[in-house]
N, C-alpha and C positions, 0 to 999 in steps of 0.2 A: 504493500500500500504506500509507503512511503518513497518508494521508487518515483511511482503513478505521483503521487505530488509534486514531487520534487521537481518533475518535469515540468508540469503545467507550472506550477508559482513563479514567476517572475516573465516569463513569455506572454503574459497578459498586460493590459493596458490600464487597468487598476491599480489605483496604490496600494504597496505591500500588504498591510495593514488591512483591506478590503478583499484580496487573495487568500491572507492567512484566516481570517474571516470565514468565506465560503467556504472554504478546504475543509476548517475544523465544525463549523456547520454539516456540512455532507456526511463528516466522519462520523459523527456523534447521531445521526440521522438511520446510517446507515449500518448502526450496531457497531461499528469498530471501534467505537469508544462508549461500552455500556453503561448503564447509570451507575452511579457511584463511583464510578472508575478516576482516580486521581493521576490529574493532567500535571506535570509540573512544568513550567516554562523552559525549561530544558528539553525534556523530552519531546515538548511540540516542536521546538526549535531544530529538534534532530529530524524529528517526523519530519517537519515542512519542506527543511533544508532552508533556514532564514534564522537571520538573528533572533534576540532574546527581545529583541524592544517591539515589532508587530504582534508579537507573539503574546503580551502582554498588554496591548492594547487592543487587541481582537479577543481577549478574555474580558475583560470591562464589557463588550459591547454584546459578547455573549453571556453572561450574566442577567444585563437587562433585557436580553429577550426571551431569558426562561430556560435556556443549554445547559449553563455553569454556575454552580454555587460556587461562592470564595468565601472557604471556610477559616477564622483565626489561625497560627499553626498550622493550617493544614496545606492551605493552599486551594487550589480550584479544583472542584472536581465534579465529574458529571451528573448534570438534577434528574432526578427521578420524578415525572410526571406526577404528582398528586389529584388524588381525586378532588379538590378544589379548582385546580386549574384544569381536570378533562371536564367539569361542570361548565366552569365558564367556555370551555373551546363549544362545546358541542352546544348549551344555549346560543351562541351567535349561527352554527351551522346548521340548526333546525329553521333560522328566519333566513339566511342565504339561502340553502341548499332547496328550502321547499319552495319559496319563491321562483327560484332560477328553472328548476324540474316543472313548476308550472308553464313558467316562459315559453322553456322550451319547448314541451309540446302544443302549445303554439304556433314557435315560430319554425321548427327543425324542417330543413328542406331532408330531402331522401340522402344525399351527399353527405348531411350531418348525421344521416340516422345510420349510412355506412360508413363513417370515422367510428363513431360511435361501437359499435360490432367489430369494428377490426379492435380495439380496445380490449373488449370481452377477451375476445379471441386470443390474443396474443397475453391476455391476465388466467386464460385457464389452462395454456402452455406453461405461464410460470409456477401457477399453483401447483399443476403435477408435478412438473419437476421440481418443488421446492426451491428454486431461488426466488427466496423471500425478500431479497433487495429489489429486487426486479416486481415483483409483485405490488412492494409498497411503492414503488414509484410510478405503477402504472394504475394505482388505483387514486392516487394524486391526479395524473394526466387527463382519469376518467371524468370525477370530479370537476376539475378545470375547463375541460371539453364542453361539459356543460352548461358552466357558468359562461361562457363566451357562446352558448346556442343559445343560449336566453336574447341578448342582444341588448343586453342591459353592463354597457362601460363598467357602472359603480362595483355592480357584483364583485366583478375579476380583479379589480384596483383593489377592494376592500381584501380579498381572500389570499392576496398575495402572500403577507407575511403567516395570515394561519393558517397556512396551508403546511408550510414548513412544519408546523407543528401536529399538526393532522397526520402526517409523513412519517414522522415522528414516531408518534402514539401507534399507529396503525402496523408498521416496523417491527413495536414491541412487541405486539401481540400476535402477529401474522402468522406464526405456525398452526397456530390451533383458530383460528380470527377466518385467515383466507379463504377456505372454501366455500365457507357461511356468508362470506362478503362476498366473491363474483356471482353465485346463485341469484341474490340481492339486485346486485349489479345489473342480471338481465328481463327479472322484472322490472327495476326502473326504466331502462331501454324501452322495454315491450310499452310501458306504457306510455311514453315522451313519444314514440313512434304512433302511438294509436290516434296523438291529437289531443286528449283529453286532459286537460291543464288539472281537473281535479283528482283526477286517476294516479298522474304523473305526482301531484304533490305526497297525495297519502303516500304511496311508495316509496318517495324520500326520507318523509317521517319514518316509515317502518323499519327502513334500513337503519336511520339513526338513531332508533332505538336499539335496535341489536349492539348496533355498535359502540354506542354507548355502554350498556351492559357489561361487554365485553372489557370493555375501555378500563370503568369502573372494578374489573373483577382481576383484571389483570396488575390495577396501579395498589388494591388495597393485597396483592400477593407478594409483591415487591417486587417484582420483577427477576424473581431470584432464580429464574428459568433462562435468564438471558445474561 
């Protein structure tokens, strides 16, 4: 993994500090840095292949967005999701998600309803095969798809940063989460495809209630599976 960084960080057009940023974003995202797991500014530094000072100002900034606890003594290290904060993620994504799901069945031309299915498709390839990186990021993409078939700007502007977290959460719990989640995933389809904005929305909710459930059952375990 650190190879794969090393290369990318500095061949970009961002400053350091906004590289070393997404890097340890993606990592921490993507189970390579599990919760609780302590980050020490050294070690990122080796990870990234960057000094110690982006390295340290890209913990500050991950901090305040819910990644990194910076503990006394201790130093930073990866936050564990609590079921206060999957309460709040998922109240904002029951008023997006069922909105946008109503839109879109709506507005979804046939084009959007086959991006839409190749999505599926390519999320139940990864479910079998267990790559669960790939899983959780194509159930983001599904998601987002969405919200940009509603035809509503604000949705996709607002969903930006919590989606990262959605990403996230969904990550943690994906081994046992996934298959419960594309099933989900092609009634909401089926019903965005039928036209029927009320159809489309309940099916939103349902999903987000499972997932939520999930969400919940996985943050009050600890995560101690991952």
């Amino acid at each position: 993994m650190a190879e794969d960084l090393r290369d990318k960080l500095g061949a970009q057009h961002l400053p350091l500090r906004d590289q070393v940023l997404a890097a340890l974003r993606t990592a921490i995202i993507n189970g390579d840095y599990p919760p609780g797991e302590r980050l020490t500014e050294d070690r990122l530094a080796e990870d990234f292949g960057v000094s110690r000072n982006p390295v340290r100002e890209a913990l500050r900034v991950a901090e305040a967005e819910g990644f990194v606890v910076i503990l006394p003594r201790r130093g930073a290290v990866v936050a564990s999701p609590s079921s206060g904060t999957i309460a709040d993620m998922f109240a904002v994504r029951e008023r997006l998600e069922a909105l946008a799901a109503r839109l879109a069945a709506e507005r979804a031309t046939a084009a959007d309803v086959a991006a839409l299915r190749a999505l599926l498709e390519q999320g139940r390839e990864a479910t079998e095969q267990q790559d669960l990186r790939r899983v959780a990021e194509l159930n983001t993409a599904l998601h987002l798809r969405i919200l940009r078939i509603s035809g509503n700007p604000w949705l996709s502007s607002i969903a930006k940063a919590l989606y990262l977290h959605v990403q996230w959460v969904f990550r943690l719990g994906a081994a046992e989460r996934a298959p419960h989640s594309w099933s989900e995933h092609i009634q909401l389809v089926d019903a965005i495809e039928s036209g029927d904005g009320e159809r489309a929305e309940q099916a939103a909710l349902s999903h987000l209630d499972a997932a939520s459930a999930a969400a919940y059952e996985n943050a009050e375990g600890g995560y101690g599976a991952h």
